[in-house]
C-alpha positions as CSV (number, residue, x, y, z in Angstrom):
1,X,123.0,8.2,4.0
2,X,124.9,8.3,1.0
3,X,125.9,6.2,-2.2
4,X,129.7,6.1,-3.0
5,X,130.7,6.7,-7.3
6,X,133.1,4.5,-9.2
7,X,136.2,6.9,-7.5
8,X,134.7,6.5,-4.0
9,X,133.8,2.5,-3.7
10,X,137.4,0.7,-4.6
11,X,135.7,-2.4,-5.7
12,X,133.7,-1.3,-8.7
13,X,136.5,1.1,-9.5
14,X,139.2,-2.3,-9.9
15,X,136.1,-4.3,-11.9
16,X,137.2,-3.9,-15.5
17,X,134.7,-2.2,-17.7
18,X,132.9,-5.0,-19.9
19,X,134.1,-5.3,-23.6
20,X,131.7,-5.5,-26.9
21,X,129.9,-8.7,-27.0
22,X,131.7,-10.6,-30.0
23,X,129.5,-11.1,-32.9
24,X,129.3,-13.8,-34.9
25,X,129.5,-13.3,-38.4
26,X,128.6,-15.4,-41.8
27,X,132.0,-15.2,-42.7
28,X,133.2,-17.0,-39.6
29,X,130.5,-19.7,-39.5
30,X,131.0,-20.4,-43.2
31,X,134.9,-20.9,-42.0
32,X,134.1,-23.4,-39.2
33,X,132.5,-24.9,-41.6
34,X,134.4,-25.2,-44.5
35,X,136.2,-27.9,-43.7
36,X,133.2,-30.7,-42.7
37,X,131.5,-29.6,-45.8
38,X,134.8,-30.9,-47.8
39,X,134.5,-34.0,-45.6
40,X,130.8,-34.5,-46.0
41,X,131.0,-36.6,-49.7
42,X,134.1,-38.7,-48.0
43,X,132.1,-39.2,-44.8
44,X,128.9,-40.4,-46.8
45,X,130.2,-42.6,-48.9
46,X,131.9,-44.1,-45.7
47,X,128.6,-44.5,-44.1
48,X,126.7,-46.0,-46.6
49,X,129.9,-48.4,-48.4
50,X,131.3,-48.9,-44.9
51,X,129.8,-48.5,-41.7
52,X,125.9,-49.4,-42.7
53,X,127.1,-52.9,-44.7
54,X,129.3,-53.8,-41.5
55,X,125.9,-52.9,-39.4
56,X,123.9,-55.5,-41.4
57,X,126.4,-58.2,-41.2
58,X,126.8,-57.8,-37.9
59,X,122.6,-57.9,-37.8
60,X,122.7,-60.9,-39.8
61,X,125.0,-62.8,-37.9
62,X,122.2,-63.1,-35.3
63,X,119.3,-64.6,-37.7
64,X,119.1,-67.9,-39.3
65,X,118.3,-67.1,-42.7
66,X,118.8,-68.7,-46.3
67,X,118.7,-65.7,-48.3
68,X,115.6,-66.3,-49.9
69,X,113.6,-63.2,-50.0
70,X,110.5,-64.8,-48.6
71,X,112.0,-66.9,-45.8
72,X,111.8,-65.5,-43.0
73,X,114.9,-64.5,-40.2
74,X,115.1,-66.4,-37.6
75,X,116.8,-64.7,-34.5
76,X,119.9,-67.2,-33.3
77,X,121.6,-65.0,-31.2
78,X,125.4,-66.1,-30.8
79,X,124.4,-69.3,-32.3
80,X,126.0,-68.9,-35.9
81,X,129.0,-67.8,-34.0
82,X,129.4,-71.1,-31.8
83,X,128.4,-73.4,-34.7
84,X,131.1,-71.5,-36.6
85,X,134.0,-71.9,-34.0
86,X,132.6,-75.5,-33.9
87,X,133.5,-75.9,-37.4
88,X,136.9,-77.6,-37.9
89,X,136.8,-76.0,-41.9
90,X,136.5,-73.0,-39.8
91,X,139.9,-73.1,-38.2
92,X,141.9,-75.1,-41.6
93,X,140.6,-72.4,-43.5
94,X,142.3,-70.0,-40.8
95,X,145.7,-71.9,-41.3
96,X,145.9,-71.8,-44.8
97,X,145.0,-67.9,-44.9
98,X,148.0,-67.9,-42.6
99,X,150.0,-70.2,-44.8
100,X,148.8,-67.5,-47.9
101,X,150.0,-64.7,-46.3
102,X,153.6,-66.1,-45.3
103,X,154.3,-67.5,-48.1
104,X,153.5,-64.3,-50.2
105,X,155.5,-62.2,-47.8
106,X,159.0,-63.0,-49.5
107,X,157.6,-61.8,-52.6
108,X,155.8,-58.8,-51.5
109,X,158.4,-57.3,-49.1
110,X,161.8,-59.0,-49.6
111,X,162.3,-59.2,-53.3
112,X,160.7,-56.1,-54.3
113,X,163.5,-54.2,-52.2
114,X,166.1,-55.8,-54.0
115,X,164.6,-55.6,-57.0
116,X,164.5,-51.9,-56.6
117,X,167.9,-51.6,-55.5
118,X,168.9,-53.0,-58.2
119,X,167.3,-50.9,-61.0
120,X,169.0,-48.0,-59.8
121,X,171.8,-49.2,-61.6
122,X,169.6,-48.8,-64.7
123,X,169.4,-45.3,-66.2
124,X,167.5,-44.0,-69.3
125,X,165.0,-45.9,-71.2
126,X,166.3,-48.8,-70.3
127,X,165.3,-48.1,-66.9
128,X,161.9,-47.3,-68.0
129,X,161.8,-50.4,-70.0
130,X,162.7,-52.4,-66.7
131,X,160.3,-50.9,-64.7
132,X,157.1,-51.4,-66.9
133,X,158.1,-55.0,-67.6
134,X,158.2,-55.2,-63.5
135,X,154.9,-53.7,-63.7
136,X,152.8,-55.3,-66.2
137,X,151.8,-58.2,-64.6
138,X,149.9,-55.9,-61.8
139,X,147.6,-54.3,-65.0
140,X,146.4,-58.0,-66.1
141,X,143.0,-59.0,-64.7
142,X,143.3,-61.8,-62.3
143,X,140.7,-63.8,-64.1
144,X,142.7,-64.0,-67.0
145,X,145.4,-64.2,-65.7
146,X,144.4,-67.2,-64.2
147,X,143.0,-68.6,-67.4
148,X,146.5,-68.3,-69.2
149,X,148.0,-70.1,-65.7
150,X,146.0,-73.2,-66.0
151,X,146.5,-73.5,-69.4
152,X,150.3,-72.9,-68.8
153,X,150.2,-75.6,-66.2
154,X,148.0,-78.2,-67.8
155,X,149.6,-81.5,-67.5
156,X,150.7,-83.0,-70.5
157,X,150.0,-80.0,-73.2
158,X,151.0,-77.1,-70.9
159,X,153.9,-75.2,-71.4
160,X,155.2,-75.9,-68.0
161,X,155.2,-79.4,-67.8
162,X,156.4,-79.8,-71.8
163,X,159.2,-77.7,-70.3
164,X,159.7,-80.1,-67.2
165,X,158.5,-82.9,-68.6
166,X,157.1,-84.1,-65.4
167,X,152.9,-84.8,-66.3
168,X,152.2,-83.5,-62.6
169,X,148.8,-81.8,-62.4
170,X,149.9,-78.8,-60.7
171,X,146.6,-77.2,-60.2
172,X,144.3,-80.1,-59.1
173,X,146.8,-81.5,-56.7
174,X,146.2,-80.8,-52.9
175,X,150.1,-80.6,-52.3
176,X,150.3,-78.1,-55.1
177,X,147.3,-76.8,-55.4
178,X,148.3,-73.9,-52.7
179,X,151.4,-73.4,-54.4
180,X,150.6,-72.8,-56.9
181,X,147.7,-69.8,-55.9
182,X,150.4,-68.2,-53.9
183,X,153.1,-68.0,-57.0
184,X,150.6,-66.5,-59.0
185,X,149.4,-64.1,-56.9
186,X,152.8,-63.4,-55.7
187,X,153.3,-62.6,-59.6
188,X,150.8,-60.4,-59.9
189,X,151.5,-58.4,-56.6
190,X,155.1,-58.0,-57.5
191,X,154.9,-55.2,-59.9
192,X,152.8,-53.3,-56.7
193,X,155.3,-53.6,-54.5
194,X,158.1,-52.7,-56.7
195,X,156.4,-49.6,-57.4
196,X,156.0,-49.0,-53.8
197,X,159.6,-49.1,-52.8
198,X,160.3,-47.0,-55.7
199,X,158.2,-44.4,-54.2
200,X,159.9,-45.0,-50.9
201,X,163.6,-44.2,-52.4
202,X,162.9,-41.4,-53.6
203,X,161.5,-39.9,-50.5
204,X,165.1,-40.3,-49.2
205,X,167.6,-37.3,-49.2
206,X,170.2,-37.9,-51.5
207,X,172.2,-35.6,-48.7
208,X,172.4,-38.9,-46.6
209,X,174.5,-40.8,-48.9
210,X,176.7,-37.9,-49.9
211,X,177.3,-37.2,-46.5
212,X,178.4,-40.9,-45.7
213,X,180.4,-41.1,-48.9
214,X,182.3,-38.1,-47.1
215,X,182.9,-40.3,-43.6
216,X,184.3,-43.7,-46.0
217,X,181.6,-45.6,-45.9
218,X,181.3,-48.0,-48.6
219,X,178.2,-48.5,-51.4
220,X,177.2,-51.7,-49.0
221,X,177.0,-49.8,-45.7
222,X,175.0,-46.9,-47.2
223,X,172.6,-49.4,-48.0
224,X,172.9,-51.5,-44.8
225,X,172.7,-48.3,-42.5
226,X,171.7,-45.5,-44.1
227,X,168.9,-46.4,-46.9
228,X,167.2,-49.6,-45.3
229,X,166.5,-48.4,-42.0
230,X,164.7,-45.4,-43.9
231,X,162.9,-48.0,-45.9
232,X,161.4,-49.6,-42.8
233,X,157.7,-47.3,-42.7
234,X,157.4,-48.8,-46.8
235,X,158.6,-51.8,-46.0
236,X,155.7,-52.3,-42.8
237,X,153.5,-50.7,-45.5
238,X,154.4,-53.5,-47.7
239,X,153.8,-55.9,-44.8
240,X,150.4,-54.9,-44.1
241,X,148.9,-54.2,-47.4
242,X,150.0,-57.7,-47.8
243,X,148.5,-58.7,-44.5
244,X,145.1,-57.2,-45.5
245,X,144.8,-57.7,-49.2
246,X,146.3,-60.8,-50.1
247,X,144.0,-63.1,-49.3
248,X,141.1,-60.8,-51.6
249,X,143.5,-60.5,-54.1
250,X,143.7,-64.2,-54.6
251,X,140.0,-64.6,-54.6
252,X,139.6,-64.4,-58.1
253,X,142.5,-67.5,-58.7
254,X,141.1,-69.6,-56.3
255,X,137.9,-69.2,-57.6
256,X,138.8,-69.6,-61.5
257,X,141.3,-72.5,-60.9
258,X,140.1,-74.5,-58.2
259,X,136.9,-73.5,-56.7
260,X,138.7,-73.7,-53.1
261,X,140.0,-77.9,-53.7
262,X,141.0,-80.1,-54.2
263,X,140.4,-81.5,-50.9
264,X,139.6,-77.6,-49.8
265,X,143.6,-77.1,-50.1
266,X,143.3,-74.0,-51.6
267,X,140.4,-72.1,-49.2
268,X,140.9,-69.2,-47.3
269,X,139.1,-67.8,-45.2
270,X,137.5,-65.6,-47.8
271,X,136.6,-68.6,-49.9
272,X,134.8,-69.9,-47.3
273,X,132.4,-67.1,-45.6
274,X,131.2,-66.7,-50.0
275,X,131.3,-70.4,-49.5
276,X,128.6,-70.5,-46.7
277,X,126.7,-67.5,-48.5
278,X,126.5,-68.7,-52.1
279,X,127.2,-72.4,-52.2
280,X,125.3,-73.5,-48.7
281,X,122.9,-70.5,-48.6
282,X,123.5,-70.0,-44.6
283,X,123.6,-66.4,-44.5
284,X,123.9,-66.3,-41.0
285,X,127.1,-68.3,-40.2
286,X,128.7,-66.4,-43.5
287,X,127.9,-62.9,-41.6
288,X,129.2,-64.2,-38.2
289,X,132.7,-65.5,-40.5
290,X,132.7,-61.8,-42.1
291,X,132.2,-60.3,-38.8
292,X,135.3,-62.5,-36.9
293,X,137.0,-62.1,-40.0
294,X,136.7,-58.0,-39.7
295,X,137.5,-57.6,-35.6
296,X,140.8,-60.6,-36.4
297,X,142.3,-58.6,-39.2
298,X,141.5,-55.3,-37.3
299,X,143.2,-56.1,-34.6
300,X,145.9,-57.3,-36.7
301,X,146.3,-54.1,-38.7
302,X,146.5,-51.9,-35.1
303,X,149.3,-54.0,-34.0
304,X,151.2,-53.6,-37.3
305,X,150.2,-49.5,-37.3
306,X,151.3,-49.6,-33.9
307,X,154.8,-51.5,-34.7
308,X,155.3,-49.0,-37.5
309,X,155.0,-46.3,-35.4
310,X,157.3,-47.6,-33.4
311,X,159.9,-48.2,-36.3
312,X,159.6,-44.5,-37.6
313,X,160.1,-43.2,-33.7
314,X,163.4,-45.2,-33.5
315,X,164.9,-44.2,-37.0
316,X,163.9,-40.7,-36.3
């Protein structure tokens, strides 16, 4: 009997020999780390601003409680959510949020495109001029901006109607009233969007237009071909900032000018969940509003990212 070496037994000789065990070092656990440590403020704040505030709402939308310290909560379950969807307020105030956001789209996606096509026609400070005259009304704070309104559009001393001459209460009329919140807001979100398609031109290649002015084409096909369908991820930008943020932006109006009337013509669905909170005290069936309010308008924001994606695949 016998044992065979390495050069005898074929098997052990084919095994390769092991290598050196790798080692980890400082160096390379302080650069896995890097990164998440950079992320770590971000991902805080998101936690506690974000994540733990949607948390309690969703909490609260379960209880029955009128914000008074020491009330007690009363567990509902899916109560506040039924007596909400009960609600016919509920629903109008879901049509004129709708009607908010339509009616500002024109002035938050179509005009600002042509007003920014049109101030490249506009060179030196003239062109500065132009564009911080676009953008002032965007700096003014909307509470006094909606001070100046009212007293622009009083009836009978107002500017407005001394310049129409018509004595129509613009603001405290139910057939104006929402009108007149979606103009001004519109006024103030003008000078945004502006900015935005700005930023949006001058991401385009100036190649692109040089190139077609080589082939014929003429200033209005550039623009119709060539710049507009490069425009399209700004202008779904446009569309969904105006989507999300319109109906907080005119928050401020609705509540300095008409407190969500007359005849609750003017109240959002914004208006109404602070509505329920601060004016009613029902805590509950505000949080279950807020909750809806967050999984509607998310759903709504991944079907406009997902359209956009869409539109960039196609003009790529």
């Amino acid at each position: 009997m016998f044992v065979l070496d390495d050069r005898q037994d074929p098997a052990r000789a084919a095994a390769p020999a092991p290598g050196p065990r790798r080692r980890i070092t400082r160096r390379a656990v302080a650069r896995f780390l890097a990164p998440y440590l950079y992320l770590a403020p971000a991902l805080l704040l998101l936690v506690v601003w974000t994540y733990q505030p949607l948390g309690q709402a969703v909490q609260l939308s379960t209880v029955s409680w009128n914000l008074l310290p020491t009330s007690p909560m009363t567990p509902v379950g899916a109560d506040n959510y039924t007596r909400l969807l009960d609600l016919p307020a509920f629903w109008g105030s879901l049509g004129r949020t709708a009607t908010l956001i339509l009616g500002l789209l024109p002035f938050t996606v179509v005009l600002p495109v042509l007003i920014a096509l049109a101030s490249r026609r506009v060179h030196g400070r003239a062109r500065t001029v132009y564009q911080a005259l676009v953008f002032a009304p965007f700096l003014i704070a909307p509470v006094a901006a909606a001070a100046v309104w009212r007293w622009l559009l009083h009836p009978g001393s107002g500017f407005v109607d001394q310049l129409i001459g018509t004595g129509h209460n613009w603001v405290y009329d139910a057939g104006t009233a929402q009108a007149v919140i979606v103009l001004i807001t519109a006024w103030q979100l003008l000078g945004f969007a502006v900015l935005v398609v700005w930023a949006g031109l001058a991401g385009i290649s100036g190649d692109y237009r040089e190139a077609a002015q080589v082939d014929g084409a003429t200033p209005g096909q550039i623009r119709r071909w060539i710049t507009l369908p490069l425009l399209s991820p700004t202008v779904m930008f446009l569309v969904l900032t105006t989507v999300l943020l319109s109906p907080t932006l005119s928050f401020p109006l609705i509540d300095s000018m008409t407190q969500g009337g007359p005849a609750q013509a003017t109240t959002n669905i914004y208006y109404l969940l602070w509505d329920y909170a601060f004016h009613t005290f029902d805590a509950g069936l505000s949080a279950a509003a807020g909750v809806l309010l967050f999984v509607g308008f998310g759903l709504l924001a991944a079907l406009l990212v997902w359209i956009s994606e869409k539109v960039a695949v196609h003009d790529d």
